[in-house]
N, C-alpha and C positions, 0 to 999 in steps of 0.2 A: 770193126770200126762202126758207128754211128752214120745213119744215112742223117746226112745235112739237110736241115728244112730250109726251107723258100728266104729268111729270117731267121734270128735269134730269139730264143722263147722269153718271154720278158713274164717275168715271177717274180714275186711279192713276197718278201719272209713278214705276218701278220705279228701282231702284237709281242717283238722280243727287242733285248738290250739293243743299241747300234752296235758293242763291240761285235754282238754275234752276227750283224746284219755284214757288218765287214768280212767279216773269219767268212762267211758261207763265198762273198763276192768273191773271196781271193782263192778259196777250192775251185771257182770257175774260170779260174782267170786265163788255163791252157784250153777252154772249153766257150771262149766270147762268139764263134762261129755259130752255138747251139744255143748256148743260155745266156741271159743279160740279168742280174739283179735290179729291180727297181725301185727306188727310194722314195719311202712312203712319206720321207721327210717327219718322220714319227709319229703320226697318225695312226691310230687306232681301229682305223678303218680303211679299204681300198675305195678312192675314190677316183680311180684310173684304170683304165682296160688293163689286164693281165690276163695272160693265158693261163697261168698256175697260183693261186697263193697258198702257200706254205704256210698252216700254223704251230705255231713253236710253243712248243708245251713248258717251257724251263719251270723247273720247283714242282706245282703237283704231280701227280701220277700220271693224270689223265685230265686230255683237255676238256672243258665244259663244253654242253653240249647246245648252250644254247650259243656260246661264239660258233662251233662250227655249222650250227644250222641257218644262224646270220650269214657266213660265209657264202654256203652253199644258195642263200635264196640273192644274194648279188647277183645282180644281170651285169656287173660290167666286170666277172671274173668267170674266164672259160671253164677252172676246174679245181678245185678243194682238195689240199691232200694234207695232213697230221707228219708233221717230225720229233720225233721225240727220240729221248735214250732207252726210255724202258717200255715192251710191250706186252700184252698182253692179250689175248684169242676175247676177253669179252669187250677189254675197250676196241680192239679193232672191231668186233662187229656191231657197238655201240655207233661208230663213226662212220660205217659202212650203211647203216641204216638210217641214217644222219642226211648220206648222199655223200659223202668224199669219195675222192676217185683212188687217193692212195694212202698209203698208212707208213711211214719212211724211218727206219732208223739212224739217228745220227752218226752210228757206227761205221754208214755207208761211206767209202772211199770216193772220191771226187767221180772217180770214173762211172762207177755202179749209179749213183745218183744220178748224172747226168743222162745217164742211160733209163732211167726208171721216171724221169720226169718225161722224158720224151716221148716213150712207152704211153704214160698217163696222159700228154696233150693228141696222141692218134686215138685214144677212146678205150684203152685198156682200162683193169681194173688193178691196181698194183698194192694188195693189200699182204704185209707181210709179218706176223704176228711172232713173238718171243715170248718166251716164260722167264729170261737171264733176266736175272737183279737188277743187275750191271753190265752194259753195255762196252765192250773194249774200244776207247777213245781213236778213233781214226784221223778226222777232221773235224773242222770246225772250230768254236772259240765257245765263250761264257765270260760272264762278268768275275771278276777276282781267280783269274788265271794267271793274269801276270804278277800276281803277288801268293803263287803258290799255291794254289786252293785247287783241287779237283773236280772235277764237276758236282759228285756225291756233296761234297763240302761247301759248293756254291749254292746245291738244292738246300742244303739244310740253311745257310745265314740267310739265304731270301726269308725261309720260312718262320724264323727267328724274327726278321725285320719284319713282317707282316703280325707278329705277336704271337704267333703258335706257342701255345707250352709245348714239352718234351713229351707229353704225352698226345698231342696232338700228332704232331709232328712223327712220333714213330706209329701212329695210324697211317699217314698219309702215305707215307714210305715205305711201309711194310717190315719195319727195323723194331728191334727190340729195344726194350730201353736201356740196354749197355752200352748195345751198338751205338745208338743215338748220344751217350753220354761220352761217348771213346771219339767220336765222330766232331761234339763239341770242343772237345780239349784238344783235338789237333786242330781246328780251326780256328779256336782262340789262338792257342801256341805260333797259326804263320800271319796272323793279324797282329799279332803284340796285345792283345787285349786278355784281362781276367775277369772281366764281369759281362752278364748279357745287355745291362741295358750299353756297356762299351762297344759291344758287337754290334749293338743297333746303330750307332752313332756312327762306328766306323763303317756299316753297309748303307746307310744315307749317304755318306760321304762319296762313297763308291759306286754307284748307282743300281744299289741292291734296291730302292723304295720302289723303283719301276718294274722289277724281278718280281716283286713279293705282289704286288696288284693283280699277278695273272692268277 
């Protein structure tokens, strides 16, 4: 069991979709004793005391470094930690030397997380690096989930709407250009769409143009 703090940690998820601000609120939601999500009200910035902000990597690889060096020189956020699906031993120690306190895979089950934020708000350093591709989907949400898309398929239409060629695109990802071309056609195929500038229209529509920004 989790030793209960004095209060519930009030954490920030920084620059990601609402849907996914929700999906993370409602893994917490047998856990309101420990954690409280805080709503930045979509702002791009924390401009409210937090003990934790979370930033969410959705689409590239790896988050830039000068958002989490923003993060970290915030005085009115206790502590800086990276979630993301895919990791990797350089960008964790890119973020580590940045000043983040943790490095969190989405993969993480409601319980592990709550457990690893709480860990990260007593002074620990919770940095926990992967080499998998692909992270196996535990929790959480993403934009174009409920119309079928997998996370992999949601990275790639941001990147799409953001105007990546395919050659881009399978730099960013680390995919070949089949994969990335195998990857398009089933994304086109659960959208109803056959052409890209359709994908971009319908990832506007959906609120992939805020996805593709990070």
């Amino acid at each position: 069991m989790h030793k209960r703090l004095g209060r519930p940690l009030r954490v920030a998820l920084v620059n990601d979709h609402e849907l996914v601000v929700k999906g993370l609120a409602a893994m917490f939601v047998h856990y309101a004793q420990q954690v409280r999500v805080v709503d930045l009200q979509d702002q791009p910035t924390v401009d409210t005391e937090v003990d934790i902000a979370l930033y969410d990597s959705f689409g590239p690889l790896a988050p830039p470094p000068d958002a989490i060096a923003a993060l970290c020189r915030n005085r009115l956020i206790g502590k800086v930690a990276v979630y993301t699906w895919r990791m990797s031993t350089e960008a964790v120690q890119t973020a580590a030397a940045l000043g983040v306190s943790g490095y969190l895979s989405k993969g993480l089950p409601a319980r592990d997380l709550v457990d690893a934020l709480v860990r990260i708000h007593r002074g620990e350093k919770v940095l926990a690096p992967h080499t998998d591709d692909e992270i196996e989907q535990v929790g959480g949400d993403w934009p174009g989930r409920v119309e079928g898309l997998s996370n992999r398929e949601a990275e790639l239409l941001a990147l799409v709407v953001a105007g990546h060629t395919n050659k881009e695109i399978s730099e960013r990802l680390y995919l070949s250009g089949n994969s990335i071309k195998s990857y398009i056609r089933s994304t086109y195929a659960k959208i109803g769409v056959t052409r890209r500038s359709q994908a971009v229209k319908w990832g506007i529509e959906h609120g992939f143009a805020k996805a593709a920004e990070r």
